[in-house]
Structures are given as C-alpha cells and as structure tokens.
N, C-alpha and C positions, 0 to 999 in steps of 0.2 A: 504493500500500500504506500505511494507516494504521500510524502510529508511535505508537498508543494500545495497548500491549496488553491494554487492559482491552473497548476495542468487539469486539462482538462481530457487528459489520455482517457480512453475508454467510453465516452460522453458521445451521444447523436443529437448532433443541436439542426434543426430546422430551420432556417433561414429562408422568407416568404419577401416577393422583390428581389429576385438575386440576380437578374439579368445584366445590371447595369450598377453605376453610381455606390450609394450608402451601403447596399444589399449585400455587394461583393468585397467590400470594404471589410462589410461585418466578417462573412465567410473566412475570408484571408486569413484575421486576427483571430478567428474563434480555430482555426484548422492548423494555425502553426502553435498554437495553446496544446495540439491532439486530438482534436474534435472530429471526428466524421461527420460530414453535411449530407443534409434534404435540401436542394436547392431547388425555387420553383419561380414560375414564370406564365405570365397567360401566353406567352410564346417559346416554345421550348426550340424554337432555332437560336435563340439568343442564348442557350446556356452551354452547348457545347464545347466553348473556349475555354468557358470559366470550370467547368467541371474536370478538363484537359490538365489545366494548369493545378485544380487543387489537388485530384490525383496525382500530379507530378512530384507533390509533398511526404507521400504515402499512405492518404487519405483516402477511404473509402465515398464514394458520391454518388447520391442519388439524385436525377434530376424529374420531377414530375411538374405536369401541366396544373393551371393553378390562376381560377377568377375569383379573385375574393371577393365579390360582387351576385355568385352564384352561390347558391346554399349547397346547392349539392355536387360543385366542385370542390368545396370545403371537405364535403364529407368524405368522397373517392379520395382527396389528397389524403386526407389525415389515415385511412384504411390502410393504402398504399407504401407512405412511408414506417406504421408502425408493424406493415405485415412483412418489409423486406427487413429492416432492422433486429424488429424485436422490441422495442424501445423509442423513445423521446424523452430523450433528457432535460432537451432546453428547444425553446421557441422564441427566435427574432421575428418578434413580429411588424415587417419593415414593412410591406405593401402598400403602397402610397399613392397620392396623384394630388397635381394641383392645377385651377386657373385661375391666373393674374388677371383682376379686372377689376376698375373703379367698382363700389359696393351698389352704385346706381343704374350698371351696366349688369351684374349675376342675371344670368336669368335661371329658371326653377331644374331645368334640366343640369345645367351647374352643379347649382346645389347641392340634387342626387346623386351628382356623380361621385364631387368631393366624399360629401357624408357617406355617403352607400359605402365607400372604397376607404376612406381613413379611420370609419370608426364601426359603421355595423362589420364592416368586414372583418379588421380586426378583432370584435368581441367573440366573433362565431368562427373564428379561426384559434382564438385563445381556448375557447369550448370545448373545439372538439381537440383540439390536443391535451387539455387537462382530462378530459375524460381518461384518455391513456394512463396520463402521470398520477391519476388517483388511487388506482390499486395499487400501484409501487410503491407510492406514501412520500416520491421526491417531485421535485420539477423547478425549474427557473425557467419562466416565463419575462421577457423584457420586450417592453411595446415601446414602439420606438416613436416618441413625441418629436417636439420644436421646440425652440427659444420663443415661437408664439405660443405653445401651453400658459407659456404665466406674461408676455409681452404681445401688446395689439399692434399691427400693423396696415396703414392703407391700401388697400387692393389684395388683403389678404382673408376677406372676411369669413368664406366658409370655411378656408384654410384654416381661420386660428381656432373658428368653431368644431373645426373636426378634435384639432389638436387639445386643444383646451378639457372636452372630452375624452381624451385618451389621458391625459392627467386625472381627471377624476374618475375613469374606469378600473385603471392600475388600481387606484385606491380600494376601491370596491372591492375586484377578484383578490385583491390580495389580503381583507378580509375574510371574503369568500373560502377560499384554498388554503389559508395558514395552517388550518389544524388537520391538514393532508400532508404538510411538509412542502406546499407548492410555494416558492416567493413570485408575486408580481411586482417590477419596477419597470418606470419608466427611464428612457436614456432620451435626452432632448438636446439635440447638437442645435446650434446653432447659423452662423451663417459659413454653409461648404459648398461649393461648386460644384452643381449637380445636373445630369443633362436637363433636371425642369427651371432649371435657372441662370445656366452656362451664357445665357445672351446678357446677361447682367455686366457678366464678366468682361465681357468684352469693352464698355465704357469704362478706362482708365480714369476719369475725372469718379465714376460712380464708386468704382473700388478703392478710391483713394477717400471720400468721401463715409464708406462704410467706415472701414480701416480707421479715422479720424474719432468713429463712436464705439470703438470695440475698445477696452483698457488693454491688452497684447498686442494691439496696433495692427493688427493681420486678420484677413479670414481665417475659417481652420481650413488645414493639412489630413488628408485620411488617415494619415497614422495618429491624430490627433483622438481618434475614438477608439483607439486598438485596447488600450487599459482599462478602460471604463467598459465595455462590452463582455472584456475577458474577465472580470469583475463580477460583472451580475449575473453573469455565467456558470460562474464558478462557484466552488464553497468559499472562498475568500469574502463572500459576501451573506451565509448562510442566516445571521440575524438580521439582514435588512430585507424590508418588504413595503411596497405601500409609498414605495418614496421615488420622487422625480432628481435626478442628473441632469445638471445641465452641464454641459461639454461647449461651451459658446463664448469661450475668450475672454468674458466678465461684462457680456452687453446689455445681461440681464440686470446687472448693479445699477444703472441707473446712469450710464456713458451718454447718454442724451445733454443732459443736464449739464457734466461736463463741457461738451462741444460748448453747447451756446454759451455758457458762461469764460471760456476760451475766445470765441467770436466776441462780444462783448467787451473784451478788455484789451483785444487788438484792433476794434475801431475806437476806441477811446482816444 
C-alpha cells in the first residue's frame, strides 16, 4: 500500500468533456498521478489522439460516446465504463458549453442549452456514477465550476447561472453521499484559454487588460490545475467535501477594485 496519498495508482477516474481544452488537461494530471481514464465525448473522433497519447503513459483508456444533455446517454455511459472497468473511482465532471451574448440578446433556446449541458447534465451524470461508488462505500466526485460560481460577469448570464448552480449542487451531493464515503467538491478555475474562449485571446490590449485584474498578473497555464485536480482526487483530500477551489490567480479577491483604484491615482 502506497504511503503517497496523492498516487492515484490503481484509481479509474472518469473524465466527461475530454475531447479538447480543460477535459484533457484534467486527464493528463489525473493519469500521470496513475489513474486509468473513461474519457468521453459527444464525438468520439475527437478522442483518438488523446487516448493514443495517455496510453502512451501506460495507462489503460476507455473512450465512450457521451451527451450529457441525453438521459439515456448518461445511463449507456455510466453501464459501459463500470462494466469494462469494474469500478469508478473518481468523476471529473467537466462537460461544458457556453454563449457569449449581451443578457438582452439570450434567447430561451440559449438558455437550455447552457443549463441543460452545465448543470442538469452534470447532476445526472454525478447520479449515475454515484450509484456505482455506493456499494463500494468510496468515491470522489469533483464538478468542475468557474470563477463565475461566486463572481458575475457581462455576457455571461446563463453561464454564471449554470455555474453558480454547480457551487450549490456540490454542496448538496456532498451532503447527500458523505455517509457513503462519497466527497463532492467543486474545482472552479478561473480565466484559461479555452477553445470557447480562444478569440478573446487573440486581443493583446484584452489580455493585457484581464492580466491588469488578476493579482499573479497572468491568465492561468494548464499545468496550473494539475494539483488541485490531483487533490480532490485523491485521499490527500479525504476530509474535505462540500467545498469550492478556486484555481483563478486571486480575481476572485476583489482585483477589480484594485485596477480602478490604480487608474484613479494615475490620472491624478
């Protein structure tokens, strides 16, 4: 028995969203911890690469198809990976989506989209995977929030409502499951470069701009969620439950305030 409780040698953690961006991010850090991954995707041509390279680690991968918008793609997934495994250790519950649009421009299909895909999807995918981790009596479950869970943003509206919700959902299952041995936390990064937000990037005045409201003066780096993931993951974290990480450079501190008060004393 390792006396690391940070390895996660032996561990089948699920990773939902793994095609691209945050999802593969997680994967990486959870699989060089010793992780075997479930990686899934409503496109399973996009996972080929990614399952290539974490096998190349000597990692076992399972890649299945995967709407989290569908109740009964939930349910085939969740069957699927615990009938090849044997197990579900751990659930990133990262499946995401976002559109930017003034809050007077949403229109109701919006909406559904966000919500349907940021937070019914995630409860009913947290479900049927705890179902599994119940009879074992273990599980780490982490739903993967924003720096909007606890900060509002313009053009972000069902965005932070999905998010916001997934702060107070965590809370919930992780009452719910405690006395299963299940922890639910949230992991809420901040501002990272991600193909739904990559055009941002591209305005040097804009990123200089963020940068100016972050206290580490940078967006985050993907290696910047590698601890924190492998964390709540892990037994290194077995008393904590019910609680939100934020991984966002200190923007949640109240870096606003700074700037102007910065501006302010350099037009003085």
């Amino acid at each position: 028995m390792t006396t690391n409780p940070f390895d996660l040698t032996g561990k089948v953690a699920l990773v939902t969203g793994a095609s691209r961006g945050l999802g593969q991010y997680f994967g990486r850090a959870l699989a060089r911890a010793g992780a075997d991954l479930v990686i899934t995707s409503r496109h399973m041509d996009a996972l080929p690469s990614f399952q290539a390279e974490v096998e190349a680690m000597g990692r076992r991968v399972l890649p299945i198809e995967l709407d989290v918008r569908d109740y009964q793609s939930i349910q085939t997934m969740a069957e699927a990976a615990h009938s090849f495994f044997g197990k579900i250790d751990i659930l990133i519950n990262n499946a995401g989506c976002n559109v930017r649009k003034p809050a007077l421009e949403v229109t109701w299909d919006d909406w559904n989209l966000i919500l349907d895909t940021n937070l019914r999807g995630a409860f009913f995918v947290a479900q049927a995977i705890a179902r599994k981790m119940v009879p074992r009596g273990y599980g780490r479950i982490v739903n993967i929030g924003s720096v909007t869970s606890v900060c509002g943003y313009a053009g972000l509206g069902p965005y932070s409502a999905s998010r916001g919700g997934i702060k107070q959902l965590t809370a919930s299952l992780a009452d719910d499951w405690g006395h299963y041995g299940i922890t639910v936390n949230c992991l809420a990064p901040g501002w990272f470069k991600t193909e739904q937000n990559k055009v941002l990037y591209e305005n040097p005045g804009w990123v200089e701009y963020l940068s100016d409201r972050i206290p580490l003066k940078r967006p985050g780096q993907p290696n910047d969620l590698d601890g924190t993931v492998v964390f709540l993951a892990s037994d290194a974290s077995a008393y904590i439950t019910g609680q939100i990480i934020l991984v966002d450079g200190g923007i949640s501190t109240g870096a606003v305030k700074a700037t102007v008060e910065k501006m302010a004393v350099e037009t003085r």
